[in-house]
N, C-alpha and C positions, 0 to 999 in steps of 0.2 A: 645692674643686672649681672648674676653671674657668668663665670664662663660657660657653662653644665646649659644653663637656658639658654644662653646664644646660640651653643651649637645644638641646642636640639629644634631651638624655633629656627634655624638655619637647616636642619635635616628636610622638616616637615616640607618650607618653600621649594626646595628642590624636589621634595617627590610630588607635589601639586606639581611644578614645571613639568614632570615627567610624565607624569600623567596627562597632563593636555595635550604634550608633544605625542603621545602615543593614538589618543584620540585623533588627534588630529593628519597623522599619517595613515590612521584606519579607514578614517572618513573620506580624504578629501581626495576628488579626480584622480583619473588615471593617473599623472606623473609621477603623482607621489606613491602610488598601490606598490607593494613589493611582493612577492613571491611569484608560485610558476602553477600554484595547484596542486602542487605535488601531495598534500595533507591528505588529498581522498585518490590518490594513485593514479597511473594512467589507466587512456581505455585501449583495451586489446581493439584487433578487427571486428570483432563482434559488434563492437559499439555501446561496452557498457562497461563501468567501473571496477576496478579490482585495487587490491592492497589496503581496501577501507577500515578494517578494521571495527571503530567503533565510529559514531557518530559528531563527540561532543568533544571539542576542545578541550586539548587539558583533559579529558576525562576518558579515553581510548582503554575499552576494555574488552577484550579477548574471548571468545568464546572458549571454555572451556568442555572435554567429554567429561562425559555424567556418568559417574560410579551407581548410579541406582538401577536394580533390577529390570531387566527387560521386560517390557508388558505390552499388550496388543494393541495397538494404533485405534483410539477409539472414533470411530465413524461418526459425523454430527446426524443425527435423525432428521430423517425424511417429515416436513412438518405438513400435517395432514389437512386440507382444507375444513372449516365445518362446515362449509355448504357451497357445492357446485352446479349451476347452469349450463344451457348451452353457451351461455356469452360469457360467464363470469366465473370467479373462485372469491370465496372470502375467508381470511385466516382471522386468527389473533396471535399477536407477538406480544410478549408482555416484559419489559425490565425485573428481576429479579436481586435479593443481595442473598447470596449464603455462604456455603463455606465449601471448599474442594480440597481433596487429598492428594498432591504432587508427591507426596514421598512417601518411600515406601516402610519406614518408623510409624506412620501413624499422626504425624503432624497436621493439622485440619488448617490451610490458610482462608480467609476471608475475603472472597472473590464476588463478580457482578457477571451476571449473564442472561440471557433471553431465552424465556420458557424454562429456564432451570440453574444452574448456578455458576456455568461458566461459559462463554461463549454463548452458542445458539444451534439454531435448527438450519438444517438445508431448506428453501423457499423455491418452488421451482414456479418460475411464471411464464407461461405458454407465450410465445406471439400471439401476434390477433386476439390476445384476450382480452377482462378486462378485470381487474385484482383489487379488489376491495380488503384493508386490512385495518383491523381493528387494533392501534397501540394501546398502551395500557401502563403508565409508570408508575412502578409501585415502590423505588426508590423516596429515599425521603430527602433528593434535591431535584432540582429538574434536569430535563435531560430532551432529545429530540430523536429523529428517527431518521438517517441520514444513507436513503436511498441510493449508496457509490456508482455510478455508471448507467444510472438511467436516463435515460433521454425523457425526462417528464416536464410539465410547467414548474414555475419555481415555487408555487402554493404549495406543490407538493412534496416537494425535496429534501425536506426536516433539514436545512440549512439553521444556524443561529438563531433567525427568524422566527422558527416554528417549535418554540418551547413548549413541551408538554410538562404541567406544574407536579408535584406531587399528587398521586392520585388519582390526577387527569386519564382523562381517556379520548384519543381522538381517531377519528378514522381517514384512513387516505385513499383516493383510488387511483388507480396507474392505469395509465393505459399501454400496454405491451406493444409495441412497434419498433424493432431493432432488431438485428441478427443477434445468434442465438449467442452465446456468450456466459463468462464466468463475473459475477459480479459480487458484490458484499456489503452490507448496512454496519453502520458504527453510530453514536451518539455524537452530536456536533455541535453542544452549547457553549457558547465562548466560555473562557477560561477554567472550563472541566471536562473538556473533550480528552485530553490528556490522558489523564487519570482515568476517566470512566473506561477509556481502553485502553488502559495501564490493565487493571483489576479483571478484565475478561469481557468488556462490551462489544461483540463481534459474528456476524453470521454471515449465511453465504445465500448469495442473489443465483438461481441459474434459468438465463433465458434462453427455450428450451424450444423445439418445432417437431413437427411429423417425419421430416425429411429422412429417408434411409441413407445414409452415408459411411456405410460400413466399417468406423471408427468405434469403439471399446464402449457401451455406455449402461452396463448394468453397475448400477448405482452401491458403489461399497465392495463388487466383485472385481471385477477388471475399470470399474472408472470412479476412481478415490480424489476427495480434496484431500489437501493439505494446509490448514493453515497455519501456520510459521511466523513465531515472536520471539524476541529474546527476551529476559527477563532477571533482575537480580534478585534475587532472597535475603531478606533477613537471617541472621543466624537460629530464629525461632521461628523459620519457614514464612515469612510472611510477606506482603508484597506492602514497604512501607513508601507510597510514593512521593510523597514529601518528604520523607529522610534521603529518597534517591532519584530524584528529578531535577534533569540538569539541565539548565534552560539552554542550550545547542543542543538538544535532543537527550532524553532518557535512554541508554542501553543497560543490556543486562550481561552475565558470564552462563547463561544458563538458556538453552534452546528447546522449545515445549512447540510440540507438533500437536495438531488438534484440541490442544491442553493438556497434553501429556510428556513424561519426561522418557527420553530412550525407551522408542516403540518399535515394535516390529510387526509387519504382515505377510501374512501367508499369501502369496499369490499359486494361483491358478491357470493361469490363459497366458499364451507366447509373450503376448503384449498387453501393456498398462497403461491405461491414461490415465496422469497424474495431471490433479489441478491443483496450479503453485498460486498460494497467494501472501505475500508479504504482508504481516498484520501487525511487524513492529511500529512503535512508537516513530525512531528515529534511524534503523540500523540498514545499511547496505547488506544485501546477503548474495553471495557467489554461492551456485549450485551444482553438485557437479556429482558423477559417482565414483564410489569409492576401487575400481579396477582401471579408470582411466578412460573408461568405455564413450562412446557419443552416444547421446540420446538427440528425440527430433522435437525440436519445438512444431506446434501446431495453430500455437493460436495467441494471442497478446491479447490485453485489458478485455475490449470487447465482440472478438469475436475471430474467426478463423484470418490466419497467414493464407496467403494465394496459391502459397507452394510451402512445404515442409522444408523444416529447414534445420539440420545435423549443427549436434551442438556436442563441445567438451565441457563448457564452463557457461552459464547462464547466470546473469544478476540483475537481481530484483529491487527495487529500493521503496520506500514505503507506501503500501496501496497497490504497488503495479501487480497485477497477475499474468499467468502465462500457463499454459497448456501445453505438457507434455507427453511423449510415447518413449517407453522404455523396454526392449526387448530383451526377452529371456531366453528366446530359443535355442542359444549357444550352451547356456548352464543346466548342468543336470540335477537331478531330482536333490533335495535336501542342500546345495550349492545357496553360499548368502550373498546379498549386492543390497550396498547401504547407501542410501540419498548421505551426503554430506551437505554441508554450511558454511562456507570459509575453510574448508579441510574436514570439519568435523563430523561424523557419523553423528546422525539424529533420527533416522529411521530404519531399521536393515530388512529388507526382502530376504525371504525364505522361499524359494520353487519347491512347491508340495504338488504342483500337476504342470501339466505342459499341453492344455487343452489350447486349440486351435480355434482362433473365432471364425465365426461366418461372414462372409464380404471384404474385398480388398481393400482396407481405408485409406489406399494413396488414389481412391477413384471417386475421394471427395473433394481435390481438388485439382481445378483445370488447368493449373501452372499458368492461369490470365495475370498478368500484373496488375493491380490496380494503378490508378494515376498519385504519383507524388511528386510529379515537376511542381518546380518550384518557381516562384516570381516573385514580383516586389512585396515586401510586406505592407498591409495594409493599419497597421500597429505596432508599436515596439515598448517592450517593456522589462524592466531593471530589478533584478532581483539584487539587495546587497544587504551586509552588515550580518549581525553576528547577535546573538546572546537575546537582552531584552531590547535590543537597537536595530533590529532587522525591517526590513521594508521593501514596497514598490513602487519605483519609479519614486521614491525618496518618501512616500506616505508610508504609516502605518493606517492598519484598520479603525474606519470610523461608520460603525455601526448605520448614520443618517446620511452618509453620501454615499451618493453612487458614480463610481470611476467613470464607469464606460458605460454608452448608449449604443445600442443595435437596433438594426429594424429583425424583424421576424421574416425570415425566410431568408435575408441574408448569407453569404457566403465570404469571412475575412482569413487573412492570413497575420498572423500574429507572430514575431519575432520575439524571443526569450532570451535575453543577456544578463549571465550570471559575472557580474563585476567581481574582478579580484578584489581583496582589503590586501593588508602588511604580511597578512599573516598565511596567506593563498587561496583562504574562502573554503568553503565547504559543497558539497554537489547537492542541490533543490531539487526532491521530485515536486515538479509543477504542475498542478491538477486543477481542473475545469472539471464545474457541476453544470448538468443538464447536457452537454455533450458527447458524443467519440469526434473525436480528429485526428487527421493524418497527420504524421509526419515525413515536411518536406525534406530538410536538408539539418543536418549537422556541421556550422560551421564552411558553409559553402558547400560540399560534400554531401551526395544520396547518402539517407539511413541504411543499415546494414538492412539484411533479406529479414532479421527475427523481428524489426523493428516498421514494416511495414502493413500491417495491422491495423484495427483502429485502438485506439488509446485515449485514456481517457488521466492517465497521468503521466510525465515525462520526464528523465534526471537529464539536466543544465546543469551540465559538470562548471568547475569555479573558469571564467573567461572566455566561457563558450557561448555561443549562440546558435538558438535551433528556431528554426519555424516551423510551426503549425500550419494547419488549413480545417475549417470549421465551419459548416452550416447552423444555422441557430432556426430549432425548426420550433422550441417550444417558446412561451412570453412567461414573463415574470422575473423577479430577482435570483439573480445566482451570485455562488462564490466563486473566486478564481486562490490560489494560494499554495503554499508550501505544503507538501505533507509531513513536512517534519513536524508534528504535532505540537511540541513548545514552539517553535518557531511560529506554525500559525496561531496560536495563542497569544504570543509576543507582538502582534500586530503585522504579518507578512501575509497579508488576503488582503483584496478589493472585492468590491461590489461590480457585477455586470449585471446591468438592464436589459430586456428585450423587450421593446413596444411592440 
C-alpha cells in the first residue's frame, strides 16, 4: 500500500474519531455539556433575551434596513361572517397559492395565503359564542388549520392529526370561552409546517367582548396588528425554502410587517394600540422605538397584564404575542417614530392628528395581581439537542404515542429545562396547544411584571428552568413542542392526552 493511501485512509479514521468524540460531548450528561449560553445573549430584567441575532447555528444572519420605497402598512381585512345568529357566526377560510409583489421593480414572488395570496384575514370570535368555520384547501398538498391559543377540544385544534387533503373541505366549530386576547392560525402538518409558513401561511385570531374598557380599539385607526417575519430572498425575489432552510431554524436579512417591506402609517389618536405578533419561522425579535422612548405593554399571548407595565425593549420569540400602547402626545404634527427589530426601523409612524380618545385606558385594569406562587412541580421535562437530533425528555415525535396522560379538569405544574450541549444551546419557545398558562418562576425567581399574563408559549433560555401552571379544561389530543418550526419538524413535540 502506498504511502499517499495510508495517510489518507489514516486522515479519514481520525476525523470519524472526531466526529464521535464531538457527538458524544454534545449528547452526553451534564458533566460533559460546555458553554454558559452565551449563543442567544443574556436576559436583561425584563426577562427576555437580547443579542440573538439570528436563530441557526452557523448560520446567524443580521437584519438588514431595506433600501425600498416607503409604502402604507397594509391592514389584514376584517373577515366578514357569511351568516350570523344570536348564538353563532360562520366564516369560510380557505388556503390559497398566488403570487405577491414585495418589491417595488415589479418582481412577482410566489407565495401562500388564506382568502387571498398572502397571509390572511383578521377573525374576530366573540366570547360566549359559538364559530363555525368552513376550511377549505385548495393547495395541492395537504395542510391543517391550526387554531394558536385557543382553548378548544383536540378534535378541533388542526394539530398534525387533523389533515385536510387536497381539495378537502372540513368544518370546525369553537366554542369561545376565554378572555379576550390576540391570537393567530398557521398550518401544522408534520414535516410542511415550516414551509407552508415560510411562504405566507398566517392569520390573526382576535377574541373579542362587549366590555367598555377605554383602551384604543377602532380596528386599522388607533388599534393595528402587526405581524412580523423575517425572511431571505432570492436574488430573483423569491422565497426558495429549500435552498434556505436550516434545520436550527430558518432566518431571513429581510423584515416584512403585515407582508410588506418598509411601511409606514399615518396615525391619528394620542395613543396606539399595537398588536405584536412574532410569525417568524425561528427568529428572536427585540422591539423597541426608534428615539429611545418606553412604550407600555398591555397584554401577553392571551389576554390582558393585571397592571401596565413600561417598557424600552420587548422581545418576542416565535408565536408569542404581546399587546402594546404607544404615545404620541409629546410629538407634533408631521414628527416620525419608527417601531424597530433588533435596531432596525421596519415601520415609521407619521402624527398627521393628535385626536384624543374617549375613556381613561389605565381604568381597565385594577392593579389585582393574579396568582403565580409557585410550588413543587408536578412534571419535568428536557428540552435538548440541536439540528435534526433535538428532543424531549430524550424522545423525538412519534405520531402513535402519547407522552403524557391528564384527567380533564386538572390543574399541573410543569417544569421546563432547556439542557446546555458543548456548544451553549439555543433558547425554545415552548408552546402548549389547547391551553393559556401562567408562569410561575424563572429559575427559582418570580416572572418579570410583562411576563405575568396568560401565555400560551414561553422561551427556556439554554440552562434554564421555568415553571408553568395549567388547568386542562378541554379532552382530546394535544401538542406540546418547540416553536422553532424546523425544530418541531425535527421531532421536538410530544403528545398530551386529556381523558
Amino acid at each position: 500500500m502506498s504511502r499517499v493511501m495510508k495517510w489518507i485512509i489514516g486522515m479519514v479514521i481520525v476525523s470519524i474519531v472526531i466526529g464521535l468524540l464531538l457527538l458524544l460531548f454534545t449528547f452526553a450528561p451534564g458533566g460533559w455539556m460546555m458553554g454558559n449560553g452565551s449563543f442567544m445573549g443574556d436576559r436583561d430584567n425584563g426577562g427576555m433575551m437580547h443579542g440573538n441575532g439570528g436563530m441557526g447555528r452557523g448560520n446567524t444572519i443580521d437584519l438588514i434596513t431595506s433600501d425600498e420605497p416607503a409604502q402604507p402598512l397594509p391592514i389584514p381585512k376584517r373577515l366578514q361572517p357569511d351568516r350570523v345568529t344570536d348564538e353563532a357566526l360562520y366564516y369560510t377560510v380557505r388556503t390559497e397559492r398566488g403570487e405577491h409583489r414585495f418589491f417595488d421593480e415589479g418582481v412577482n414572488t410566489e407565495t401562500l395565503g388564506y382568502n387571498g395570496t398572502l397571509l390572511g384575514p383578521m377573525i374576530e370570535l366573540p366570547a360566549g359564542k359559538t364559530v363555525y368555520i368552513d376550511t377549505i384547501n385548495q393547495l395541492a398538498e395537504p395542510t391543517s388549520f391550526h387554531w394558536h391559543g385557543l382553548v378548544i377540544p383536540g378534535e378541533e385544534d388542526g394539530g398534525p392529526h387533523q389533515l385536510i387533503g387536497p381539495g378537502e373541505q372540513k368544518q370546525v366549530r369553537l366554542e369561545i370561552d376565554q378572555e379576550p386576547g390576540t391570537l393567530w392560525f398557521h398550518p401544522h402538518p408534520m414535516g410542511a409546517t415550516a414551509e407552508q409558513v415560510y411562504l405566507g401561511l398566517a392569520g390573526l385570531l382576535y377574541v373579542t367582548d362587549q366590555a367598555e374598557n377605554g383602551l384604543p380599539n377602532e380596528y386599522g385607526v388607533d388599534d393595528i396588528p402587526l405581524i412580523v417575519q423575517d425572511r431571505l430572498f432570492t436574488d430573483d425575489g423569491q422565497l426558495d425554502y429549500d435552498r434556505q432552510m436550516n434545520v436550527d431554524g430558518t432566518v431571513g436579512d429581510t423584515l416584512i410587517a403585515n407582508g410588506a417591506i418598509n411601511t409606514t402609517f399615518d396615525v391619528t389618536t394620542n395613543t396606539l394600540r399595537v398588536r405584536l405578533v412574532n410569525g417568524s419561522n425561528a427568529r428572536n425579535i427585540d422591539f423597541s422605538l426608534s428615539n429611545g422612548s418606553s412604550f407600555t405593554q398591555i397584554a401577553t399571548d392571551g389576554g390582558f397584564l393585571d397592571k401596565p407595565v413600561p417598557l424600552k425593549t420587548l422581545t418576542l420569540t416565535p408565536s408569542e404575542r404581546a399587546e402594546i400602547l404607544i404615545d404620541f402626545s409629546d410629538l407634533s404634527l408631521g414628527d416620525d417614530l419608527a417601531l424597530q427589530a433588533d435596531g432596525i426601523p421596519f415601520t415609521t409612524f407619521t402624527v398627521r392628528d393628535e385626536v384624543d380618545q374617549d375613556g381613561e385606558w389605565s381604568d381597565a385594569f385594577d392593579g389585582t395581581s393574579a396568582s403565580n406562587e409557585s410550588s413543587v412541580a408536578d412534571r419535568r421535562l428536557t428540552l435538548f439537542g440541536m439540528g435534526n437530533m433535538v428532543s424531549i425528555d430524550g424522545k423525538q415525535f412519534d405520531p402513535d404515542r402519547i407522552d403524557i396522560n391528564v384527567q380533564q379538569g386538572s390543574t399541573e405544574i410543569w417544569e421546563i429545562y432547556n439542557r446546555e450541549d458543548m456548544m451553549g444551546g439555543m433558547t425554545h419557545p415552548f408552546h402548549v396547544h389547547g391551553v393559556q398558562f401562567r408562569i410561575l418562576e424563572r429559575d427559582g425567581q418570580p416572572p418579570p411584571d410583562n411576563e405575568r399574563g396568560w401565555k400560551d408559549t414561553v422561551a427556556v433560555a439554554p440552562g434554564e428552568k421555568v415553571k408553568i401552571e395549567m388547568t386542562f379544561r378541554e379532552t382530546g389530543t394535544f401538542m406540546y413542542h418547540c416553536h422553532i418550526l424546523e425544530h418541531e419538524e425535527n421531532g421536538m413535540m410530544g403528545q398530551l392526552k386529556v381523558n
